[in-house]
N, CA, C and O atoms as a GROMACS GRO file, in nm:
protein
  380
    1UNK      N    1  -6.756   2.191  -5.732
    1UNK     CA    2  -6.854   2.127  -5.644
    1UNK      C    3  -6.860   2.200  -5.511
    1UNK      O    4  -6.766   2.277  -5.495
    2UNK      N    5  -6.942   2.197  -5.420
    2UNK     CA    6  -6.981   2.264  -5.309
    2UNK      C    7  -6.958   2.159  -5.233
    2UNK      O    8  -6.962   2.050  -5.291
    3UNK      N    9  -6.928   2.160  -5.082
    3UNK     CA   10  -6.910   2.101  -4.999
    3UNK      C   11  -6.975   2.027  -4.927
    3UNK      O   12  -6.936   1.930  -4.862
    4UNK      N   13  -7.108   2.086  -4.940
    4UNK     CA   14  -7.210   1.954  -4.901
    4UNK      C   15  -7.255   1.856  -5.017
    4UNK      O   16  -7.324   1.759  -4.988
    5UNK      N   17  -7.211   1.885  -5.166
    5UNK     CA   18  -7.245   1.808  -5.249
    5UNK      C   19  -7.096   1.732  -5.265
    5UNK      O   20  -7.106   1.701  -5.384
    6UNK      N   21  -6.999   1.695  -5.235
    6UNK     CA   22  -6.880   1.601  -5.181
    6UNK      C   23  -6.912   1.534  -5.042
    6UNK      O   24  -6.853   1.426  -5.037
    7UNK      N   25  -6.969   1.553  -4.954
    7UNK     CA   26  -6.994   1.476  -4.777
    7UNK      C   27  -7.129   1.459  -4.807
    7UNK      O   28  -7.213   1.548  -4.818
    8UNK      N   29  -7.146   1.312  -4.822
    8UNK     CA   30  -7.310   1.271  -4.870
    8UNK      C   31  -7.349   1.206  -4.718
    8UNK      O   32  -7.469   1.182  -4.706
    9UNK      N   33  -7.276   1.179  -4.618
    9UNK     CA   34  -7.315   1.132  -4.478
    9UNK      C   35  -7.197   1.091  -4.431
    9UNK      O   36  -7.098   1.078  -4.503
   10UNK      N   37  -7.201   1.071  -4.318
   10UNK     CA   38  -7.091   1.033  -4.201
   10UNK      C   39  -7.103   0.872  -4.141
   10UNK      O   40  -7.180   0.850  -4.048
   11UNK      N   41  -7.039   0.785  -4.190
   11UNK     CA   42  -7.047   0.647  -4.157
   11UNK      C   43  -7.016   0.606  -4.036
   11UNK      O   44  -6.898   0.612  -4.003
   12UNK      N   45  -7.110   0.559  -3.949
   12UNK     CA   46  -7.056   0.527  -3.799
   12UNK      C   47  -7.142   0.372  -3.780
   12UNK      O   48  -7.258   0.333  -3.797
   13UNK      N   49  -7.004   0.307  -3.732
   13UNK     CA   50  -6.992   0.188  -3.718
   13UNK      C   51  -7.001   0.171  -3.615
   13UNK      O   52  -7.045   0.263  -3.545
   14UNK      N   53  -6.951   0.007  -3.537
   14UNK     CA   54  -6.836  -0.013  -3.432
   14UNK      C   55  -6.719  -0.025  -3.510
   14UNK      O   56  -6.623  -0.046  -3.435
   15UNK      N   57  -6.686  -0.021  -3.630
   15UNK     CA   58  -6.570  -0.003  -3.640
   15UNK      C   59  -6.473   0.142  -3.664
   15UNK      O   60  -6.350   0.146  -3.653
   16UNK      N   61  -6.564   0.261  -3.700
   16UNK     CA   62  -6.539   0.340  -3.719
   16UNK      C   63  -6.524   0.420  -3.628
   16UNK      O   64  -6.462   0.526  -3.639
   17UNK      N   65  -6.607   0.358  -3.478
   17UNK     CA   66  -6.608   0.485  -3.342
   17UNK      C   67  -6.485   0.432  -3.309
   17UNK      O   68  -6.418   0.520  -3.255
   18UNK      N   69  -6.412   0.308  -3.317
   18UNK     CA   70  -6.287   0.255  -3.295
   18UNK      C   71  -6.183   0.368  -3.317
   18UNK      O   72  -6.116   0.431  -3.234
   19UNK      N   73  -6.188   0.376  -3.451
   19UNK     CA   74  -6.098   0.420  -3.524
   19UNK      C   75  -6.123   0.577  -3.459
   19UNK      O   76  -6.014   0.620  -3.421
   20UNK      N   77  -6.193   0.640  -3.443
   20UNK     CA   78  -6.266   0.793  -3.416
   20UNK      C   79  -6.161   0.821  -3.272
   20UNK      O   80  -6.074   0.907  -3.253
   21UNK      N   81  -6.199   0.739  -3.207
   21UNK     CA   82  -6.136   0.753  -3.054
   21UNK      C   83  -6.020   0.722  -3.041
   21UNK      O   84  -5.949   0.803  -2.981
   22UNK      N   85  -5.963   0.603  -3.088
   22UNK     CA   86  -5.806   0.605  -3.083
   22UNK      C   87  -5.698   0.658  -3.182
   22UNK      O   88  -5.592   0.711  -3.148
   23UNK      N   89  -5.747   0.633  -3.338
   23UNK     CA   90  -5.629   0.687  -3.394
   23UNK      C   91  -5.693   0.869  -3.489
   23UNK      O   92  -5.641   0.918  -3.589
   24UNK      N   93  -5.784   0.911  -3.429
   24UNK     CA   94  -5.848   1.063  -3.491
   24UNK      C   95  -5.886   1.018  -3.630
   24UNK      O   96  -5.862   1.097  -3.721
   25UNK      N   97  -5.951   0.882  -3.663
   25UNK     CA   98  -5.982   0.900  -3.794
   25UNK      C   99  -6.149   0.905  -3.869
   25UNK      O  100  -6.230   0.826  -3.821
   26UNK      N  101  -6.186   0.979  -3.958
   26UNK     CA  102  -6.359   0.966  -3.927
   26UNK      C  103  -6.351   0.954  -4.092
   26UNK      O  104  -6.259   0.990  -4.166
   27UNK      N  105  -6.495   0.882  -4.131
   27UNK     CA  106  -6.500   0.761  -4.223
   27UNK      C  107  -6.650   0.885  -4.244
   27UNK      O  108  -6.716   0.955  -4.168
   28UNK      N  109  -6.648   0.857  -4.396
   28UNK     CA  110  -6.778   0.937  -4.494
   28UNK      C  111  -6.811   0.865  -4.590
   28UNK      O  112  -6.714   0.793  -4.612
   29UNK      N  113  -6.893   0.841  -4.661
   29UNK     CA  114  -6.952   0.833  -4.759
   29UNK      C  115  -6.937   0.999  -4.841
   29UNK      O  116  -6.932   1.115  -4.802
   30UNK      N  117  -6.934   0.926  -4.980
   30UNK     CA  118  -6.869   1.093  -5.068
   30UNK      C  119  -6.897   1.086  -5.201
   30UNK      O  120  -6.910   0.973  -5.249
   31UNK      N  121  -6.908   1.184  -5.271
   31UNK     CA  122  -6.958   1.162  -5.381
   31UNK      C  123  -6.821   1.087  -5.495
   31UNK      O  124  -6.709   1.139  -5.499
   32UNK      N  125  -6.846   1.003  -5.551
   32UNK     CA  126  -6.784   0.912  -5.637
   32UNK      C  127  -6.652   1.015  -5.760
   32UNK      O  128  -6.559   0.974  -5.829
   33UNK      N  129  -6.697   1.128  -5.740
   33UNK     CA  130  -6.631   1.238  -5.878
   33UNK      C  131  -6.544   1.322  -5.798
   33UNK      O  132  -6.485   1.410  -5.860
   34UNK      N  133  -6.525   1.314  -5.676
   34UNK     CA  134  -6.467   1.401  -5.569
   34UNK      C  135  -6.280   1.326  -5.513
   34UNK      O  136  -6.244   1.241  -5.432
   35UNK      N  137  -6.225   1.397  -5.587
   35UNK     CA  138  -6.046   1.338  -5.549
   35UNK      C  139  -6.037   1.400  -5.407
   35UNK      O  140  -6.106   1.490  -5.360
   36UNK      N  141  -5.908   1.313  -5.337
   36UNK     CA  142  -5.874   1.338  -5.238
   36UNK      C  143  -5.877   1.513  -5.174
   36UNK      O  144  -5.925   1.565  -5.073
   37UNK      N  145  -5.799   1.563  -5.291
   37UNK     CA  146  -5.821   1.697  -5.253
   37UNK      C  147  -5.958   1.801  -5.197
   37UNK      O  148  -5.981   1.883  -5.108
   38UNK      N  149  -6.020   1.743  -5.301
   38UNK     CA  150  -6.139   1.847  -5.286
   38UNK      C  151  -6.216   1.782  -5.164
   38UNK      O  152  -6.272   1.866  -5.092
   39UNK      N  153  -6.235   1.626  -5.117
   39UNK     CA  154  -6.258   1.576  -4.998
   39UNK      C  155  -6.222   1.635  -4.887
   39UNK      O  156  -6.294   1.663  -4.790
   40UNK      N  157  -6.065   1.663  -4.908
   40UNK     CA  158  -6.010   1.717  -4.754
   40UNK      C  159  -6.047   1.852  -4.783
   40UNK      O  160  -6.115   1.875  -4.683
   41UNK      N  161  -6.048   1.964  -4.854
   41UNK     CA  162  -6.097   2.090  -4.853
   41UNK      C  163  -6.256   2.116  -4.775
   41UNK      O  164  -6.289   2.186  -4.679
   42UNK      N  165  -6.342   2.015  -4.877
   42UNK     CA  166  -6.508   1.950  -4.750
   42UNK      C  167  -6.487   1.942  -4.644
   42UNK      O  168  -6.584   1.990  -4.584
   43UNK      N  169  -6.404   1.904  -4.569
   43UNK     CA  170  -6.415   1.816  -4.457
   43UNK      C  171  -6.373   1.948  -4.356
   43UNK      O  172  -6.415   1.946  -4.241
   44UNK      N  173  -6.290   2.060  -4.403
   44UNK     CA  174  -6.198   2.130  -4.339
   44UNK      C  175  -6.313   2.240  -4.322
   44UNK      O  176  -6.314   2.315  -4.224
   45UNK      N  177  -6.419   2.246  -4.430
   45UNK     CA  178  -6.458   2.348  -4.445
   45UNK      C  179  -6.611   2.387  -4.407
   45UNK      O  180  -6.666   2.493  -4.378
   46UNK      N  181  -6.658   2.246  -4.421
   46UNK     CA  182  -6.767   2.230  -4.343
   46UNK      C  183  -6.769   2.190  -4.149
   46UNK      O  184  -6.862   2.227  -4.077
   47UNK      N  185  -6.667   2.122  -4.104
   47UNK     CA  186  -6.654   2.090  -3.973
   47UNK      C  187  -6.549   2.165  -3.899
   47UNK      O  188  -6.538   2.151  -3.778
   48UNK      N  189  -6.454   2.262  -3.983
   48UNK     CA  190  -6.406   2.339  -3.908
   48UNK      C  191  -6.281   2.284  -3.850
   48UNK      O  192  -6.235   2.346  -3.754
   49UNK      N  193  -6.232   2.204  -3.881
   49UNK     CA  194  -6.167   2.120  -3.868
   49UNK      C  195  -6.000   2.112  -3.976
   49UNK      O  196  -6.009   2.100  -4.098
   50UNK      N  197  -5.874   2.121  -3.912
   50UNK     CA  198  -5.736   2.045  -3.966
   50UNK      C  199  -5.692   1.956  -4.005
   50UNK      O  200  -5.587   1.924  -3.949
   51UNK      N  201  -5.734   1.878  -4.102
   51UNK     CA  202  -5.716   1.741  -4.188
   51UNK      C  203  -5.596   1.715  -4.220
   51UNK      O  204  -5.538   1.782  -4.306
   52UNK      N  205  -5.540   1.612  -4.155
   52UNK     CA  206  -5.395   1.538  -4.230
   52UNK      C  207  -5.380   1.503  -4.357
   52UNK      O  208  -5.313   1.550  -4.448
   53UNK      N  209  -5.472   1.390  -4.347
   53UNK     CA  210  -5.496   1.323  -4.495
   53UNK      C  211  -5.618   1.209  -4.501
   53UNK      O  212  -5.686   1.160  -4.411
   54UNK      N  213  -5.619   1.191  -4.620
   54UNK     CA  214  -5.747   1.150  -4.732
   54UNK      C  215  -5.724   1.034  -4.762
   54UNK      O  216  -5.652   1.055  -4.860
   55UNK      N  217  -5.733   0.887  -4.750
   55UNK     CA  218  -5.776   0.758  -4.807
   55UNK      C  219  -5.898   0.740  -4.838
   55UNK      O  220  -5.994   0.738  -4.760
   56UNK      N  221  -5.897   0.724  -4.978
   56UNK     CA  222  -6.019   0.697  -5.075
   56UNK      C  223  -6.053   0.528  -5.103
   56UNK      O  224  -5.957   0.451  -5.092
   57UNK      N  225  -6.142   0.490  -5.128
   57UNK     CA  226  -6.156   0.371  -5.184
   57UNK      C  227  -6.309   0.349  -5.223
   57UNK      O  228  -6.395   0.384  -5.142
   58UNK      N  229  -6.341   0.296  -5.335
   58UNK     CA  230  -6.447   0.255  -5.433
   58UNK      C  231  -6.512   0.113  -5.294
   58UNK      O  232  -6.455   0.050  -5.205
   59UNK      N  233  -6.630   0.120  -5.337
   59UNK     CA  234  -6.700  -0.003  -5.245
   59UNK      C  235  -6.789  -0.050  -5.385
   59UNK      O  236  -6.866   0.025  -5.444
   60UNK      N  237  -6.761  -0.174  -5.418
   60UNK     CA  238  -6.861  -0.254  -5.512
   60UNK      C  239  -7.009  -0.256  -5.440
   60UNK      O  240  -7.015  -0.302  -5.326
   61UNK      N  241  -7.126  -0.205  -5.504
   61UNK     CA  242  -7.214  -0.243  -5.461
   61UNK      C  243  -7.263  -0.421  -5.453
   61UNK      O  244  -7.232  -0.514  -5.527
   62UNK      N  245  -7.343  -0.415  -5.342
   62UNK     CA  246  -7.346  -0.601  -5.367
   62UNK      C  247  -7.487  -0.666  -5.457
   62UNK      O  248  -7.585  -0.597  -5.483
   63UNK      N  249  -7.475  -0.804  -5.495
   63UNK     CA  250  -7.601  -0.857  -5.554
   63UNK      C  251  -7.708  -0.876  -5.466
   63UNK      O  252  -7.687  -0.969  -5.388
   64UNK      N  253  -7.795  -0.831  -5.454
   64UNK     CA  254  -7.889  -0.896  -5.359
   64UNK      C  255  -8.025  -0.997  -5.452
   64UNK      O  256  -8.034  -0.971  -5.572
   65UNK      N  257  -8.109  -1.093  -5.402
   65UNK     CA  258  -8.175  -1.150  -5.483
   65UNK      C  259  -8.334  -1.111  -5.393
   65UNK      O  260  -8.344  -1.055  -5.284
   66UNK      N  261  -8.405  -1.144  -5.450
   66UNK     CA  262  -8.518  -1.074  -5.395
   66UNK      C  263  -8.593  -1.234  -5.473
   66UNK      O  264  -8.597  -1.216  -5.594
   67UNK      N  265  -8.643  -1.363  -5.439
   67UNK     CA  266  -8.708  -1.417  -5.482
   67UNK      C  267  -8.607  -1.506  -5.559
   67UNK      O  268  -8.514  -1.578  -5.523
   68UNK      N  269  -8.689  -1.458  -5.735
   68UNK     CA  270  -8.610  -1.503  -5.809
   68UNK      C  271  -8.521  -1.390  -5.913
   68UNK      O  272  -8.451  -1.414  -6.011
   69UNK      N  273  -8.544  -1.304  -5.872
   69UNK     CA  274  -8.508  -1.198  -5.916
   69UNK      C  275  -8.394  -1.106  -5.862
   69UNK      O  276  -8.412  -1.029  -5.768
   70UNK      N  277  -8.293  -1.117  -5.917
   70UNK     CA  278  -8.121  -1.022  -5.943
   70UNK      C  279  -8.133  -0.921  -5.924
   70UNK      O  280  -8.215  -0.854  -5.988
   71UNK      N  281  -8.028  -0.850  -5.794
   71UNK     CA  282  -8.112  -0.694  -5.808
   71UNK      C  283  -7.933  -0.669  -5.770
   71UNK      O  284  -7.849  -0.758  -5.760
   72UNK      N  285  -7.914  -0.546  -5.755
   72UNK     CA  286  -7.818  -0.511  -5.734
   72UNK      C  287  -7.764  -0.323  -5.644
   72UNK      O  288  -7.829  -0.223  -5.674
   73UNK      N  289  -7.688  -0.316  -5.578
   73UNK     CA  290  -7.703  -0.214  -5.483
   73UNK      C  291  -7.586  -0.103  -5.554
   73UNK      O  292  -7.486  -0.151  -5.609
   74UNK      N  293  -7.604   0.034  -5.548
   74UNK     CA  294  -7.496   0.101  -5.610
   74UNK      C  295  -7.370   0.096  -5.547
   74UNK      O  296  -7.353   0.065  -5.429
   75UNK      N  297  -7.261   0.133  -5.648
   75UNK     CA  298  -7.133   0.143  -5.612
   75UNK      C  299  -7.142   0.268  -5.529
   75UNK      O  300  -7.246   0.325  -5.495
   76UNK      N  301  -7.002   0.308  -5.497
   76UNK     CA  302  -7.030   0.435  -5.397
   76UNK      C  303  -6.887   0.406  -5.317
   76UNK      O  304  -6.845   0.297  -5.279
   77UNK      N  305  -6.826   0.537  -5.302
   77UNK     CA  306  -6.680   0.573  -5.254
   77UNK      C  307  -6.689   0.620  -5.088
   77UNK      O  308  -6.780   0.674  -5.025
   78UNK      N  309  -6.580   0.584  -5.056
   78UNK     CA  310  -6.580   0.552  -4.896
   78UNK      C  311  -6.428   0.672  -4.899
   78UNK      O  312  -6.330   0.656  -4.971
   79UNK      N  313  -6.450   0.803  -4.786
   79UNK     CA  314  -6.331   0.855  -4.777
   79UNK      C  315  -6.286   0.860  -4.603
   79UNK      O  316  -6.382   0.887  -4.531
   80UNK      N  317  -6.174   0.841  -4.543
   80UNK     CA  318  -6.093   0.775  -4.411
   80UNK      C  319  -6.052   0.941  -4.419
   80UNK      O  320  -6.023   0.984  -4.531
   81UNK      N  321  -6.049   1.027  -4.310
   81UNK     CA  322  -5.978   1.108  -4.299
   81UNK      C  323  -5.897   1.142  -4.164
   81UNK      O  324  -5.960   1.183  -4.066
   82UNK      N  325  -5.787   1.130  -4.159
   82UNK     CA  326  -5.701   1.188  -4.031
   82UNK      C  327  -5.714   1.294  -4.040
   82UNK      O  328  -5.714   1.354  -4.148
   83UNK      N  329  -5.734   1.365  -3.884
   83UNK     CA  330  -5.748   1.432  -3.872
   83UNK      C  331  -5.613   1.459  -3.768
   83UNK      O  332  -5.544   1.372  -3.714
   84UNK      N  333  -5.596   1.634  -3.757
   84UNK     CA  334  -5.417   1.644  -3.718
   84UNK      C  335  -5.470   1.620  -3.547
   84UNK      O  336  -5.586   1.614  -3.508
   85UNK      N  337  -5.332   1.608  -3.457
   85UNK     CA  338  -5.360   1.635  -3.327
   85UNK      C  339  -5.446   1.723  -3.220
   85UNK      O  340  -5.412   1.841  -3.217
   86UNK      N  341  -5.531   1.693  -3.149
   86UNK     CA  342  -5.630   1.773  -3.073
   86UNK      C  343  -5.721   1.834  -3.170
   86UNK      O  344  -5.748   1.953  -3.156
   87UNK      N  345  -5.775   1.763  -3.272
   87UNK     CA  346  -5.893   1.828  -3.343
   87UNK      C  347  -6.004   1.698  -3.345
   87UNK      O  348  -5.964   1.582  -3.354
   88UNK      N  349  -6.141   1.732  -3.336
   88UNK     CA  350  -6.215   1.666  -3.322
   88UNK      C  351  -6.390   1.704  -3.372
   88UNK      O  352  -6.437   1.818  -3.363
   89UNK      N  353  -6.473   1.575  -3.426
   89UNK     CA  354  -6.590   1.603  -3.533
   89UNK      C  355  -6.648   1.545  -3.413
   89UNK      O  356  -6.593   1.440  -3.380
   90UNK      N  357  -6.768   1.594  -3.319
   90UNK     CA  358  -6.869   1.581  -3.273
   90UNK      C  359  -7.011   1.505  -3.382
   90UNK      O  360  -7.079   1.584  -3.448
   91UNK      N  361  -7.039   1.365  -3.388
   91UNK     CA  362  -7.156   1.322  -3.479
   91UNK      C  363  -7.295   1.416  -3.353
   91UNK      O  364  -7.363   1.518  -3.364
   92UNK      N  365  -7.280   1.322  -3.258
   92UNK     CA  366  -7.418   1.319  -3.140
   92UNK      C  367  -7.347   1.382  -3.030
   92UNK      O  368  -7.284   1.317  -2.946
   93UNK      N  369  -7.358   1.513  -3.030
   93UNK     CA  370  -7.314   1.622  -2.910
   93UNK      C  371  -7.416   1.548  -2.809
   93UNK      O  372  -7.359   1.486  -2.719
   94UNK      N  373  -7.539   1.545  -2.808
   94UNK     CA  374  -7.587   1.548  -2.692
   94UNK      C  375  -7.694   1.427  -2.654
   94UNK      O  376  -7.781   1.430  -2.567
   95UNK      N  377  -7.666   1.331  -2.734
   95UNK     CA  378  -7.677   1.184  -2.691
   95UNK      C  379  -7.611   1.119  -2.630
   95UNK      O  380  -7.643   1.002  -2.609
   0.00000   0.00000   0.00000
């Protein structure tokens, strides 16, 4: 896989700029077939960046109802990455 086809977007919260600023950790959306490894290799290799480590986790998509009608939202994997001391991912340089 190629590295932009593993980093499908960069999830920014309020809970995630939390996490960004105090403990160096930044939160992605990723492709579902992509293990820890090849995540942190993406992450290193596209942002230039020294990665600690990789927490993965599956997100159930949810039911939504539209009327009377059952609809449902895709599943889709969430990856947490530390990043080592004094390294840092710029989202909005100049906002």
């Amino acid at each position: 896989m190629i590295a932009y086809d593993i980093i499908r977007r960069p999830l920014i919260t309020e809970k995630t700029s939390v996490q960004k600023e105090t403990m160096s950790k930044v939160t992605f959306e990723v492709s579902p077939k992509a293990n820890r490894v090849e995540i942190k290799k993406a992450i290193e290799a596209v942002f230039n960046v020294r990665v600690d480590s990789v927490r993965t986790m599956n997100v159930k998509g949810k039911i939504k109802r539209r009327g009377r009608i059952y609809g449902r939202r895709k599943n889709w994997k969430k990856a947490i990455a530390t990043l080592l001391p004094g390294e840092r991912i710029e989202f909005f340089e100049g906002a």
